[in-house]
PDB file of N, CA, C and O in Angstrom:
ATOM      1  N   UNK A   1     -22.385  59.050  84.842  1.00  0.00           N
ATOM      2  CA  UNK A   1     -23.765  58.593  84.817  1.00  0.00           C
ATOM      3  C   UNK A   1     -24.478  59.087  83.549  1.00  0.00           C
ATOM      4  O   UNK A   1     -25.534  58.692  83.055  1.00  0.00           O
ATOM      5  N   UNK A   2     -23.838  59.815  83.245  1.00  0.00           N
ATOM      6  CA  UNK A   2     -25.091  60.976  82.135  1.00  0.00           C
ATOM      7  C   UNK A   2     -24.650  60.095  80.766  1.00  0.00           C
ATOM      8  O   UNK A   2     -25.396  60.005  79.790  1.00  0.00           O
ATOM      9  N   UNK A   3     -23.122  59.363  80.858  1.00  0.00           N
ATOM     10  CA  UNK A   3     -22.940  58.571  79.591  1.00  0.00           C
ATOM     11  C   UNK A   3     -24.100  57.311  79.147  1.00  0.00           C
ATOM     12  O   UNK A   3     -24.480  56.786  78.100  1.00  0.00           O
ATOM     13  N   UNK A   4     -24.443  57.169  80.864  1.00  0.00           N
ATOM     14  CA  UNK A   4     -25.217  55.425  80.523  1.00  0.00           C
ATOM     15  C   UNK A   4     -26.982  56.204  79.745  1.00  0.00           C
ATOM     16  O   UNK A   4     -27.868  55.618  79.124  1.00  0.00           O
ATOM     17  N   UNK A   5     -26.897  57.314  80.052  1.00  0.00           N
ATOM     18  CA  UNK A   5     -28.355  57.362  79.759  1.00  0.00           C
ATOM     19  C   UNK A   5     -29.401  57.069  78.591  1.00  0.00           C
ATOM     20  O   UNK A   5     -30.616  57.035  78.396  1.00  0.00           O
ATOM     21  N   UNK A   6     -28.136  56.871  77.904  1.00  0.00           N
ATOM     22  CA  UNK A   6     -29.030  57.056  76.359  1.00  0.00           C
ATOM     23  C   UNK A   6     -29.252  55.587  76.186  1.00  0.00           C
ATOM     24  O   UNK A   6     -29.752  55.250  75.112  1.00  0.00           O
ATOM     25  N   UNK A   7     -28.929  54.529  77.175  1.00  0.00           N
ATOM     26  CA  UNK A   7     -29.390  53.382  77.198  1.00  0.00           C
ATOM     27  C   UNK A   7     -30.925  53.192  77.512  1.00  0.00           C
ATOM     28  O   UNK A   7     -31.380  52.052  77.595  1.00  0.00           O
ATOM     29  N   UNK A   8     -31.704  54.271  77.682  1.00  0.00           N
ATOM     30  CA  UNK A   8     -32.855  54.136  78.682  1.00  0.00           C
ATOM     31  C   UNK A   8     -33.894  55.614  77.698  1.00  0.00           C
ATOM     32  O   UNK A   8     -34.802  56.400  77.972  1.00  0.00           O
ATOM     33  N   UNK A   9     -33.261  55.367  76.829  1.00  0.00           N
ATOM     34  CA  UNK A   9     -33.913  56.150  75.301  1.00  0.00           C
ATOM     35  C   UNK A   9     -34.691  55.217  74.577  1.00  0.00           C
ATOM     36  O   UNK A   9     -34.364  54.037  74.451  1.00  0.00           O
ATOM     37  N   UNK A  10     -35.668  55.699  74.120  1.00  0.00           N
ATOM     38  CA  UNK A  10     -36.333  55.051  72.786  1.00  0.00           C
ATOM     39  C   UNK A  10     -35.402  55.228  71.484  1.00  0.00           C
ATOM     40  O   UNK A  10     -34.726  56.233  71.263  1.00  0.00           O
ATOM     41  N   UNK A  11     -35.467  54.223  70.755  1.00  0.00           N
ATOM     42  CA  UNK A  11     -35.008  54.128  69.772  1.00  0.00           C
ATOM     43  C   UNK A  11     -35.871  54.963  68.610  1.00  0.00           C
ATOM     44  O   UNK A  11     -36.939  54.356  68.683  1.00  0.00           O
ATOM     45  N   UNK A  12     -36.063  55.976  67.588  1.00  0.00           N
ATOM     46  CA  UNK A  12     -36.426  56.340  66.914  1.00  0.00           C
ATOM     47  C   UNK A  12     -36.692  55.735  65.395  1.00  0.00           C
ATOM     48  O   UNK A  12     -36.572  56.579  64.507  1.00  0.00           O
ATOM     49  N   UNK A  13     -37.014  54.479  64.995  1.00  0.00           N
ATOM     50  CA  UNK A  13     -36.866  54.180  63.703  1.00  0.00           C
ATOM     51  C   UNK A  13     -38.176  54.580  63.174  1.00  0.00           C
ATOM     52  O   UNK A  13     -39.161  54.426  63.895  1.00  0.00           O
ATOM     53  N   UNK A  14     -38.329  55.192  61.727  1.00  0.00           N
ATOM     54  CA  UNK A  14     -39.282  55.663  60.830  1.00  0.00           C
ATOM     55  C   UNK A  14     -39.530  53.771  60.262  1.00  0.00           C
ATOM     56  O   UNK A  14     -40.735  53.570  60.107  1.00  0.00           O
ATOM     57  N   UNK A  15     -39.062  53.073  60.097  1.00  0.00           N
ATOM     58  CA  UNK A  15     -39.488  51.624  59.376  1.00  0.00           C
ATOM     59  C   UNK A  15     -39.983  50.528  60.250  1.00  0.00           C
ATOM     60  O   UNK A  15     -39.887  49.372  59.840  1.00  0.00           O
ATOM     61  N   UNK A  16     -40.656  50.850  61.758  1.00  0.00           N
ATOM     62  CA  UNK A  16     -40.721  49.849  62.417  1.00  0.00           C
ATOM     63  C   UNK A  16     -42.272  49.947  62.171  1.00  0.00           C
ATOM     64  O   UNK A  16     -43.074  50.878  62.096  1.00  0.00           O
ATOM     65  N   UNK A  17     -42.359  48.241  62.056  1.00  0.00           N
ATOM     66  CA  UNK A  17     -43.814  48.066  61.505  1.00  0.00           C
ATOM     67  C   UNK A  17     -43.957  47.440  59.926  1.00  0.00           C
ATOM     68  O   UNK A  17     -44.676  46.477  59.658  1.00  0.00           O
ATOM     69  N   UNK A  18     -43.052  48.247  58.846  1.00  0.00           N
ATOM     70  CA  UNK A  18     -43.279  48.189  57.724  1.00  0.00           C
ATOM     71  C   UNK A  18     -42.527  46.999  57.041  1.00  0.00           C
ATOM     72  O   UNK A  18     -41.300  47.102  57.026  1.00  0.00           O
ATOM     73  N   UNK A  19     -43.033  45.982  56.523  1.00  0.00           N
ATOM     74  CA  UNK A  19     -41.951  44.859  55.657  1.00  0.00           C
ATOM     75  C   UNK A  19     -41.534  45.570  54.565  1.00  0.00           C
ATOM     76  O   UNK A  19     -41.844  46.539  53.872  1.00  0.00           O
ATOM     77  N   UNK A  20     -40.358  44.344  54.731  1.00  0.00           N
ATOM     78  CA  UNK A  20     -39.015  44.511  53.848  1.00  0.00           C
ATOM     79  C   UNK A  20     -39.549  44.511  52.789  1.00  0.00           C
ATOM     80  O   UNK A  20     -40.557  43.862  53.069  1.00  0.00           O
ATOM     81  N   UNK A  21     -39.643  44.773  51.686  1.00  0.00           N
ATOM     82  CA  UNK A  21     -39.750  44.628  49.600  1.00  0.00           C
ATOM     83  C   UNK A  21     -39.194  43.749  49.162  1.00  0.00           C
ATOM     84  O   UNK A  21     -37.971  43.791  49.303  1.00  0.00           O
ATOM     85  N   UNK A  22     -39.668  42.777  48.572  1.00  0.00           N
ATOM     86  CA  UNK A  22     -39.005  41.713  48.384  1.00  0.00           C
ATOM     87  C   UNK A  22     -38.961  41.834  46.333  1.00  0.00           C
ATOM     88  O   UNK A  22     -39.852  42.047  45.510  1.00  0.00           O
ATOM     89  N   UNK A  23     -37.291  41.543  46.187  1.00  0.00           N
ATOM     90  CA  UNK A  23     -37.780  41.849  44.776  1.00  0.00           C
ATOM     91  C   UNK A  23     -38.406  40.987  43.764  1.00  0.00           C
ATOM     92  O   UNK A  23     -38.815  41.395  42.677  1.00  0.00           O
ATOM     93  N   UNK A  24     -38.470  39.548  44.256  1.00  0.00           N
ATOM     94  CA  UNK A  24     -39.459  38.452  43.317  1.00  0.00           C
ATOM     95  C   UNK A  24     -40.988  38.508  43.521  1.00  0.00           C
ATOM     96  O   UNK A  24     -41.417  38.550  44.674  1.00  0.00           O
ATOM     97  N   UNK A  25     -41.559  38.510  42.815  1.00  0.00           N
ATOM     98  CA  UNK A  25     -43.234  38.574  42.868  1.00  0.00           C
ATOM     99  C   UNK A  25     -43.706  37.153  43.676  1.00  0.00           C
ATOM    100  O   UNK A  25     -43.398  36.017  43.318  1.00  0.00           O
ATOM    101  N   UNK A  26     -44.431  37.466  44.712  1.00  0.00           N
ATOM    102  CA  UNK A  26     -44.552  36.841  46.014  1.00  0.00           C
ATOM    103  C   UNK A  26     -46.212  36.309  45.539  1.00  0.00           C
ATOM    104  O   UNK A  26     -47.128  37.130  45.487  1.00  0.00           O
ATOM    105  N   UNK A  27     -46.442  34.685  45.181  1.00  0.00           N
ATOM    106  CA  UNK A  27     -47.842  34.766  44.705  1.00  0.00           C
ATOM    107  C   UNK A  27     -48.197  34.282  46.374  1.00  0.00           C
ATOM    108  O   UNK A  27     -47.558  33.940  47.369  1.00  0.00           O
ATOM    109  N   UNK A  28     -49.394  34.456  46.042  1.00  0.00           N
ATOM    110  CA  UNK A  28     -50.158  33.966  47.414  1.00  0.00           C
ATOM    111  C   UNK A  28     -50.295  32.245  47.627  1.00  0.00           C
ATOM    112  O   UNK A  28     -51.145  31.602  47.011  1.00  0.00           O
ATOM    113  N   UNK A  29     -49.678  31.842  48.241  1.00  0.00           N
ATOM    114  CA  UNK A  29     -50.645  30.210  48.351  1.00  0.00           C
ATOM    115  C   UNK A  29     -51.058  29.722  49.421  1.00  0.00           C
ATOM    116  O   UNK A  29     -50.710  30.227  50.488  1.00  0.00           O
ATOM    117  N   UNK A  30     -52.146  28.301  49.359  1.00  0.00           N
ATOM    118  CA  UNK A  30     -53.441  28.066  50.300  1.00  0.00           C
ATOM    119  C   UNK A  30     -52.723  27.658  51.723  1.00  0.00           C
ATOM    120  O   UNK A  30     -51.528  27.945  51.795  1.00  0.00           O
ATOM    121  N   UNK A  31     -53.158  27.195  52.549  1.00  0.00           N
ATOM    122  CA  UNK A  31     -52.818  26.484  53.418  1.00  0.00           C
ATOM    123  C   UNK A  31     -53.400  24.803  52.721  1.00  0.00           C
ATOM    124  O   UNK A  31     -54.245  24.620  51.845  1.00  0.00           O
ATOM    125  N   UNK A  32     -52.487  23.642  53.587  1.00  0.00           N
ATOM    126  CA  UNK A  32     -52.941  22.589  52.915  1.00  0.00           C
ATOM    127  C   UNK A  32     -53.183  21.936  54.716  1.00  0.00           C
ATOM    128  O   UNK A  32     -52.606  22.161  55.780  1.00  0.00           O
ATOM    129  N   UNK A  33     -54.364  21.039  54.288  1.00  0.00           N
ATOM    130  CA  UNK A  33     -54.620  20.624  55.559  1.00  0.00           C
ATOM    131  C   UNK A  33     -54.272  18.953  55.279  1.00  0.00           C
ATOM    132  O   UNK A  33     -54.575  18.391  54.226  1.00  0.00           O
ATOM    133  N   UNK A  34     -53.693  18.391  56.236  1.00  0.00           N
ATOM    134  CA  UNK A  34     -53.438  17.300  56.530  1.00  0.00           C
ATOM    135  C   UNK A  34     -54.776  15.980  56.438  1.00  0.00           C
ATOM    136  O   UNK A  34     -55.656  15.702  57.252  1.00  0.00           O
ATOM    137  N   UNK A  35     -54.440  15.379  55.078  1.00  0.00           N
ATOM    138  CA  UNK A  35     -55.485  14.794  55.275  1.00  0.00           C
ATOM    139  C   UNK A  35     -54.788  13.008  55.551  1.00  0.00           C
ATOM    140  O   UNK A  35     -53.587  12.763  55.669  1.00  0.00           O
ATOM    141  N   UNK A  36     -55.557  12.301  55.583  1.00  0.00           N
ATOM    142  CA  UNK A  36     -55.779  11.103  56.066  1.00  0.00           C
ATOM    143  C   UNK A  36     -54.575  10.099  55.119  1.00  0.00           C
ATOM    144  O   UNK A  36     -53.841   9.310  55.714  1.00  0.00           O
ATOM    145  N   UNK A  37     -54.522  10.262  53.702  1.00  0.00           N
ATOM    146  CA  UNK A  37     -54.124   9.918  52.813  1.00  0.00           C
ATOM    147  C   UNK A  37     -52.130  10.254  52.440  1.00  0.00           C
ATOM    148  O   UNK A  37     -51.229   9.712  51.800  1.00  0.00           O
ATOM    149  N   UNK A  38     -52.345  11.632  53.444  1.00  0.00           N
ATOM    150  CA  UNK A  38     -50.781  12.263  53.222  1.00  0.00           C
ATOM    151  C   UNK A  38     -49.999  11.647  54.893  1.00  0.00           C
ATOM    152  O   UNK A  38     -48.846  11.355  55.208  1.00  0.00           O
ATOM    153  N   UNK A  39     -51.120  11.663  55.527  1.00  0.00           N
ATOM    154  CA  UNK A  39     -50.329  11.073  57.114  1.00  0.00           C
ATOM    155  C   UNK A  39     -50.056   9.397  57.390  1.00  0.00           C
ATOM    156  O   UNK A  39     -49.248   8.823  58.120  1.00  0.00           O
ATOM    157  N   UNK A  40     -51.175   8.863  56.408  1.00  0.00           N
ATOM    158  CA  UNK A  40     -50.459   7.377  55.595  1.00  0.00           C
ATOM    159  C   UNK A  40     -49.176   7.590  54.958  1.00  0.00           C
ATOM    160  O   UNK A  40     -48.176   6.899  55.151  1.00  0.00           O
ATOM    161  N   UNK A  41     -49.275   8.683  54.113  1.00  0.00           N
ATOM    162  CA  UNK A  41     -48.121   8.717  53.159  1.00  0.00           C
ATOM    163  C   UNK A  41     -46.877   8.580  54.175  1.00  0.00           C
ATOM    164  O   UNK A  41     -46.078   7.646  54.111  1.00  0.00           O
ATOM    165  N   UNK A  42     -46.783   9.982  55.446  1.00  0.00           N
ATOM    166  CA  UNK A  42     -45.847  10.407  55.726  1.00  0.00           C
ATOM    167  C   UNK A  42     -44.990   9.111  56.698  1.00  0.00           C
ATOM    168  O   UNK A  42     -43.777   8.914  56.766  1.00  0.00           O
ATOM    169  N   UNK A  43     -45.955   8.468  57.283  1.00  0.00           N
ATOM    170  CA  UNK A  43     -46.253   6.941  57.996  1.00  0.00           C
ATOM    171  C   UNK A  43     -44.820   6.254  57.209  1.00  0.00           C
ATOM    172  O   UNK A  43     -43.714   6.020  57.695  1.00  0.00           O
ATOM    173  N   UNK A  44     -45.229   6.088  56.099  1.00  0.00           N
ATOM    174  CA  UNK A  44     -45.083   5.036  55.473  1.00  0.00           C
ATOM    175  C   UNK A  44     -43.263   5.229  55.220  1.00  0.00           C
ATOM    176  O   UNK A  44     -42.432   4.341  55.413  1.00  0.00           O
ATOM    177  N   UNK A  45     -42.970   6.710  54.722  1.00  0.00           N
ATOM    178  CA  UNK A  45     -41.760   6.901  54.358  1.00  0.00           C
ATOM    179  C   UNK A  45     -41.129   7.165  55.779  1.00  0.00           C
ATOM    180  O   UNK A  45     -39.905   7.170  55.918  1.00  0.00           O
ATOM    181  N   UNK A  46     -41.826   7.342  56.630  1.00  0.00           N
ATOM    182  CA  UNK A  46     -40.813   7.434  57.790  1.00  0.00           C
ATOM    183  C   UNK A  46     -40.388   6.168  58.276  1.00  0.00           C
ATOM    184  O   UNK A  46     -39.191   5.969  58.484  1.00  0.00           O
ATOM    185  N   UNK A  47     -41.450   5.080  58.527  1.00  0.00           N
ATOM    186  CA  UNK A  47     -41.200   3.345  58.383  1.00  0.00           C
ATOM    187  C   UNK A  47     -39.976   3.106  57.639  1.00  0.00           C
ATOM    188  O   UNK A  47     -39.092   2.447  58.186  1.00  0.00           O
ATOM    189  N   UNK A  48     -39.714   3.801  55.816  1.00  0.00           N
ATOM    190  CA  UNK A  48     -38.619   2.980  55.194  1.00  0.00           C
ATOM    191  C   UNK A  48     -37.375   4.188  55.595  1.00  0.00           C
ATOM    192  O   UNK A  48     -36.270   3.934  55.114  1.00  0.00           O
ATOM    193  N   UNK A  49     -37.446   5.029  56.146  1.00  0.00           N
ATOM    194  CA  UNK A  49     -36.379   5.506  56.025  1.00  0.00           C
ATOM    195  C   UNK A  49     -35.445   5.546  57.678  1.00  0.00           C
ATOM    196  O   UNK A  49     -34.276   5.582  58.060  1.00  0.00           O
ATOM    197  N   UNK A  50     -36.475   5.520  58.117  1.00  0.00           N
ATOM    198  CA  UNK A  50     -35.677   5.246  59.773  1.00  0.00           C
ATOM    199  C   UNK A  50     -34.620   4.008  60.106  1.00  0.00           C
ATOM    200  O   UNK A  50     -33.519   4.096  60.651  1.00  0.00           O
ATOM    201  N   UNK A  51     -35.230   2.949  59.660  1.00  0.00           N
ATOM    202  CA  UNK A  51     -34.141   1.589  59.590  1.00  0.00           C
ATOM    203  C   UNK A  51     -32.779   1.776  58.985  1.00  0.00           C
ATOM    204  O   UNK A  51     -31.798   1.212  59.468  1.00  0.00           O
ATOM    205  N   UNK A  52     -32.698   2.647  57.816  1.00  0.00           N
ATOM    206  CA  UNK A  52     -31.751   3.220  57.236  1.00  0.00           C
ATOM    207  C   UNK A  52     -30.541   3.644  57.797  1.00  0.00           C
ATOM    208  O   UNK A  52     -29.372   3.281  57.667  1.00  0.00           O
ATOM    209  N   UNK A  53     -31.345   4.851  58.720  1.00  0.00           N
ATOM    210  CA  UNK A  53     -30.671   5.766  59.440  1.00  0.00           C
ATOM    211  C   UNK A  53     -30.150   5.255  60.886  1.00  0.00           C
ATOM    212  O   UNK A  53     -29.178   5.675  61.514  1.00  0.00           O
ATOM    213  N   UNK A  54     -30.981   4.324  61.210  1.00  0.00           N
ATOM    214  CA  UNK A  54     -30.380   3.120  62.264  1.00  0.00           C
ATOM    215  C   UNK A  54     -29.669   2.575  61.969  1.00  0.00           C
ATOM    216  O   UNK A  54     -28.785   2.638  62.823  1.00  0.00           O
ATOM    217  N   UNK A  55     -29.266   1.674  60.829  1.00  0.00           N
ATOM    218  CA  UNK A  55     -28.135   0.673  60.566  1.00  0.00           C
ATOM    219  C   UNK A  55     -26.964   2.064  59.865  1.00  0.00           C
ATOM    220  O   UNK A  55     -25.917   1.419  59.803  1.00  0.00           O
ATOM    221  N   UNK A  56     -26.686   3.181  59.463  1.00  0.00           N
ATOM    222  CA  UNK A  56     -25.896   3.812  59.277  1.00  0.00           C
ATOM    223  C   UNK A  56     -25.673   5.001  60.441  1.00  0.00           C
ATOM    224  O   UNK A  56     -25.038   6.055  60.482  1.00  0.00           O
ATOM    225  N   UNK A  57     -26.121   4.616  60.921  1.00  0.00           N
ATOM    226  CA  UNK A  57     -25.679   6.010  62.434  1.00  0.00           C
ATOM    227  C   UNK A  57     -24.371   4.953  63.146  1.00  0.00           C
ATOM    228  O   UNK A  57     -23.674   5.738  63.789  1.00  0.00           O
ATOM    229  N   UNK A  58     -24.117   4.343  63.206  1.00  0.00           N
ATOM    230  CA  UNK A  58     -22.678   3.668  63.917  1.00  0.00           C
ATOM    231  C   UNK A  58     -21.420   3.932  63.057  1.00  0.00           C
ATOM    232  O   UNK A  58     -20.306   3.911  63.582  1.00  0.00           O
ATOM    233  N   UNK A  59     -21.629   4.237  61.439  1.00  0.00           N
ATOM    234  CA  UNK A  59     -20.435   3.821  60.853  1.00  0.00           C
ATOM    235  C   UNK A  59     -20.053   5.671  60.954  1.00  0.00           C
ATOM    236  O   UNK A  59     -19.045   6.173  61.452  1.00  0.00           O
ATOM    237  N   UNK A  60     -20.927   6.203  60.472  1.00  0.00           N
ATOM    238  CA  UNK A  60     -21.160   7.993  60.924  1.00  0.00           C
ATOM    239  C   UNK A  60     -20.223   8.083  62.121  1.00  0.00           C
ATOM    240  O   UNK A  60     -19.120   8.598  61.938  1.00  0.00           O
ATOM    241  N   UNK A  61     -20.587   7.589  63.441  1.00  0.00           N
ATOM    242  CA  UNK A  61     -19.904   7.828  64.469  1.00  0.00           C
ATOM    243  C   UNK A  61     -19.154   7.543  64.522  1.00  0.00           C
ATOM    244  O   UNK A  61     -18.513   8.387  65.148  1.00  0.00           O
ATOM    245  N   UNK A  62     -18.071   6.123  64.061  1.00  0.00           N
ATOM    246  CA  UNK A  62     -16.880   6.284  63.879  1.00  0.00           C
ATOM    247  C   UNK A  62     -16.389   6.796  62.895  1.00  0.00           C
ATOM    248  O   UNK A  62     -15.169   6.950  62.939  1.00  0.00           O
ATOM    249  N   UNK A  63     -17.180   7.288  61.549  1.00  0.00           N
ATOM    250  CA  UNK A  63     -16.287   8.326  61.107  1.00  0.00           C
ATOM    251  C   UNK A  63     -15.872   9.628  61.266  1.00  0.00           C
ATOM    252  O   UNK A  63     -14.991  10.223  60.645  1.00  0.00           O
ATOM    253  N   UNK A  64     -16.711  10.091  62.315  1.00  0.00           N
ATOM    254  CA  UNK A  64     -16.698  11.669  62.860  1.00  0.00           C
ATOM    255  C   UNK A  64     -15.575  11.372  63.812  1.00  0.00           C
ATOM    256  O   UNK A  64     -14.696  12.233  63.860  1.00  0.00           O
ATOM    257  N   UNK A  65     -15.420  10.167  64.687  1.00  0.00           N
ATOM    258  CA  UNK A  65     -14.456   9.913  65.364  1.00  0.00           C
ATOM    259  C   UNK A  65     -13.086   9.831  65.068  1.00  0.00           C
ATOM    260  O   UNK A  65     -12.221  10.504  65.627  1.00  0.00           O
ATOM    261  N   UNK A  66     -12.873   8.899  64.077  1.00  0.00           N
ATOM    262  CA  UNK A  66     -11.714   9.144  63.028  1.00  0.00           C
ATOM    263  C   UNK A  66     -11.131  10.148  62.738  1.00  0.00           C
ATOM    264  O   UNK A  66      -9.903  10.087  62.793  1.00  0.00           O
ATOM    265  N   UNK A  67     -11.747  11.402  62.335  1.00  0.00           N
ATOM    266  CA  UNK A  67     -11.552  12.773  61.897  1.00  0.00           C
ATOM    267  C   UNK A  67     -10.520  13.176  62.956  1.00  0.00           C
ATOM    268  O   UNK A  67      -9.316  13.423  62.894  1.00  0.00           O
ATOM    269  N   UNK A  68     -11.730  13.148  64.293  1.00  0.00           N
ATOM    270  CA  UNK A  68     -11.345  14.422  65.691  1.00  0.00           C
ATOM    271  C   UNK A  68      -9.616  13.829  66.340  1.00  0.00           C
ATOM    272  O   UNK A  68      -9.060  14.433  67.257  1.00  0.00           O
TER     273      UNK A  68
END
């Protein structure tokens, strides 16, 4: 029994709390808020790119099939 105990210990770390150092210079940047103009945008490329990914998701699956 006396082996399991140290399961039911606090862990002692001196670094909990403190971030890592990162060695590239970290600039600060804004938050960007979603405006009207970028959710058209995002609209728009998801419209041309989904059809894409519809007419090529069958040939994908039989080529993953092929492989196995």
């Amino acid at each position: 029994m006396d082996s399991h105990a140290h399961a039911f210990e606090q862990a002692l770390e001196p670094s909990v709390g403190t971030p890592l150092r990162c060695p590239r210079v970290m600039s600060a940047q804004t938050l960007t808020v979603a405006t009207p103009v970028t959710m058209i945008g995002t609209l728009l490329t998801a419209l041309l790119y989904i059809p894409r990914v519809a007419v090529l998701a069958p040939a994908a699956i039989r080529m993953t099939r092929r492989r196995a």
